[in-house]
N, C-alpha and C positions, 0 to 999 in steps of 0.2 A: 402819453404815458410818463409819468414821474420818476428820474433814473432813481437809481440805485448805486451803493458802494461795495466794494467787497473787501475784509477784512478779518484779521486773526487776532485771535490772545489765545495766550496759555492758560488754559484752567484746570485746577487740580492736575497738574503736572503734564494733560494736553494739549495738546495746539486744538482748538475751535475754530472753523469759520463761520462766517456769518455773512449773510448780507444786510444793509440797512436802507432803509426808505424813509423819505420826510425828517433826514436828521434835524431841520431845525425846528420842529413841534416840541414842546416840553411835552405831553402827553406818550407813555409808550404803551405799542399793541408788543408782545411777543407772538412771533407766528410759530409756529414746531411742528416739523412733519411729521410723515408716519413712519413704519416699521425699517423697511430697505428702501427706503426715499428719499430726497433733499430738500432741502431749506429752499429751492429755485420754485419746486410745487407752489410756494404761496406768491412766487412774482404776480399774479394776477388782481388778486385779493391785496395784499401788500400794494400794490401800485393803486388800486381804488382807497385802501385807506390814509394811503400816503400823504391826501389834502389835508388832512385834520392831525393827522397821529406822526409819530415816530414810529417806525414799524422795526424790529429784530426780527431776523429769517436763521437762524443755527442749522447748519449741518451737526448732527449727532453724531457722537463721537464711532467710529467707523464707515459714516456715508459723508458722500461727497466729498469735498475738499478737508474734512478734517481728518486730526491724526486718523490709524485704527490701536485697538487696544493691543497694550502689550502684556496684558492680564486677562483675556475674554473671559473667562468664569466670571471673574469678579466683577471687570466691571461693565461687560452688558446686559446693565437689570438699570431697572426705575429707580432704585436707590441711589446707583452710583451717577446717574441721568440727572438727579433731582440736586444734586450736590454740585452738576457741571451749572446749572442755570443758574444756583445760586452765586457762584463764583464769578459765572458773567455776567449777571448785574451788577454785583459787588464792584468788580472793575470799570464796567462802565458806569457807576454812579448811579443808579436806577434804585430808587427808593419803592416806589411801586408800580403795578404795570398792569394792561388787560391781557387778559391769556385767552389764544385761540390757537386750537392743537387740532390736530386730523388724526384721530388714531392712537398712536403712543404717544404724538404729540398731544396728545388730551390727558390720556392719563399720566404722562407727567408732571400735567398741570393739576391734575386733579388731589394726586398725593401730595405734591409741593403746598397745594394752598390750604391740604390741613394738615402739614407739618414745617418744613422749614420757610418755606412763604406764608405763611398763615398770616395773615395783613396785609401783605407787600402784592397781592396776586388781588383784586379787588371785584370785578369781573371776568368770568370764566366761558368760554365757549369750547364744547366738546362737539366734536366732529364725526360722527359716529361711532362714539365711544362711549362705554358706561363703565359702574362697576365691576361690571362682570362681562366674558364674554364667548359666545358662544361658541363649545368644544371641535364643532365642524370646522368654522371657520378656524381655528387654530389652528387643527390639522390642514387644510389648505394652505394657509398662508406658511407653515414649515417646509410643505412640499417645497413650494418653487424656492422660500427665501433661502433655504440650505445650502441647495444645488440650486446656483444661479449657472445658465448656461451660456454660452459663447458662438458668437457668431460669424462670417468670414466677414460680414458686408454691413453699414449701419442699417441701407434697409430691411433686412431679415431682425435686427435687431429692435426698429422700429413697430416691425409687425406682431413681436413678440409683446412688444409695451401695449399695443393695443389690443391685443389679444387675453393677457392676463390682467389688466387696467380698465378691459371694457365697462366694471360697474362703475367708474366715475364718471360715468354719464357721457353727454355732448362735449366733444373737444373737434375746434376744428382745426385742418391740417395742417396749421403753422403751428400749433400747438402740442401737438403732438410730435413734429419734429424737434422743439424747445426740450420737452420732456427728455425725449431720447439722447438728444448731445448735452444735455446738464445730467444726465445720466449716467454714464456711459467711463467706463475707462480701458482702453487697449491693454492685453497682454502681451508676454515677452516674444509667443510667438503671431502675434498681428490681430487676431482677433480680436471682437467687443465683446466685453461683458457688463451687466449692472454695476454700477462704481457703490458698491461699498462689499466691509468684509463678511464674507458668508459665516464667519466665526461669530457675529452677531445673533445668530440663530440659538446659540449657547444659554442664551435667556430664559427657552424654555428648557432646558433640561436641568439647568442651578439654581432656575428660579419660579421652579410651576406653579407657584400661586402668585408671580407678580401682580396680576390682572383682576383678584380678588381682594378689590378696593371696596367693599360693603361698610367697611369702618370707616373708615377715611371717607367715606360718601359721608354719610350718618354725622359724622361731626360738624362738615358745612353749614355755615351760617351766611355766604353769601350769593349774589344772582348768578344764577346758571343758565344758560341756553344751550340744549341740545337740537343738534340737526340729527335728522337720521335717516339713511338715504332708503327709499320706499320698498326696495327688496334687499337689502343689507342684510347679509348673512350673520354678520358678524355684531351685531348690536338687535337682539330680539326683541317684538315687539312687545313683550312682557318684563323686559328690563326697562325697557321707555319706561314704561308707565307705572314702574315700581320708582320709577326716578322721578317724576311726576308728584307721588304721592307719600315720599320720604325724604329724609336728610333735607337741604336745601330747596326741594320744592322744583325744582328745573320746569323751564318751559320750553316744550319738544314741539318740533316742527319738523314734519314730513318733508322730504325733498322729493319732488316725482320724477323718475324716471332715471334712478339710477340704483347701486346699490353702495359696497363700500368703498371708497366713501364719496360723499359728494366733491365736486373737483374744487370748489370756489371760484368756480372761472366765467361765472354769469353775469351778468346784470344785475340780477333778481336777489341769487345768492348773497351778492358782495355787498347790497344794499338792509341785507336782512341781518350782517353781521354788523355792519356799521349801525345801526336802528340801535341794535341792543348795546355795542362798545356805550353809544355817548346815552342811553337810559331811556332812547325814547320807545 
């Protein structure tokens, strides 16, 4: 496995962490997780791309090791998301870069590369994510990410990640204890809880159409690949195939046996993202 670093900057007046893989590649991948998740998700995938690429892994401003906001209206939306990446390229010199996002890490990339990245983002990989997404799964994913709940023990808190996590398919059980402890942050009275701020949830109530990226689709002019996990609640399969047959053209591929989202933790998977990173 190809280590890794871990490190901070201030962006637009946050602290950010990140982790990096393959620093001495001139080529960068950014990876970006999803909703109540970290940067650590893509250790897998980041560690396979890492022979070739420079890989950036962010924690989003509230999860993991970065700040949380001390404005949640304002700034947990895609907008204010779309403005941290630019600030951390900016600092670290990154002129332009592959984007591969799981989720909001996708539509981050997706409204960056046709607004403030628009050049700089040059291949894109969405992770079960489109323009649009479907209102069930919205409502699911509000449920638990609101009310994240607390456990006495990490195993209970374990079972809990496999339990709400089970659509990302096969993980085996070193893996799923990884998740949990890069997860994971104690409160004052001893218990575990998901490490990031449940005020992030605030996204959907200041910002309900963040996720209504049909425009910002539509102006795409560069290669896109979508994965989209074979029961995926949350990316329908008439969005695929409207992405398919608009804007940029995306080339969607089924992932079997999982739903959202696929984890990147395969063989198959990490090789299917690499194919597409270097054009082939």
């Amino acid at each position: 496995m190809n280590a890794s670093t871990s490190n901070y900057l201030v962006c637009e007046g946050r602290e950010l962490h990140y982790t990096e893989w393959g620093a001495a590649h001139a080529e960068v991948v950014v990876a970006w997780h999803g909703l109540a998740r970290t940067g650590r998700d893509m250790d897998a995938v980041a560690s396979h791309l890492a022979a070739r690429y420079r890989v950036i892994c962010p924690d989003t401003l509230g999860r993991g090791l970065s700040q949380w906001s001390a404005q949640p209206a304002q700034e947990y939306c895609l907008a204010f998301y779309e403005r941290l990446a630019v600030a951390l390229l900016d600092q670290l010199g990154i002129a332009q870069v592959l984007w591969l996002g799981t989720s909001m890490g996708g539509a981050i990339g997706l409204r960056g590369a046709a607004n403030a990245l628009r050049g700089r983002i040059r291949r894109l990989v969405l992770n079960d994510i489109g323009p649009q997404i479907a209102d069930a799964a919205l409502a699911r994913i509000r449920a638990y990410a609101g009310s994240p709940p607390a456990f006495a023990t990490m195993g209970e808190l374990e079972q809990y990640f496999r339990t709400i996590y089970k659509p990302y398919g096969w993980l085996p059980d070193a893996q799923w204890r990884v998740l949990t402890e890069t997860s994971m942050r104690r409160l004052p009275d001893g218990r575990v809880t998901p490490h990031y701020d449940p005020a992030m949830v605030q996204q959907f109530i200041h910002h309900p159409d963040d996720y209504l990226l049909w425009e910002a689709w539509d102006s795409l002019a560069l290669p896109v690949l979508c994965l989209r996990g074979e029961h995926s609640d949350l990316l329908l399969p008439e969005t695929a195939e409207a992405m398919r047959a608009r804007g940029p053209r995306a080339v969607v591929v089924t992932i079997p046996g999982c739903g959202h989202a696929p984890a990147l933790n395969t063989p198959e998977q990490c090789a299917l993202v690499e194919r597409f990173l270097t054009g082939n």
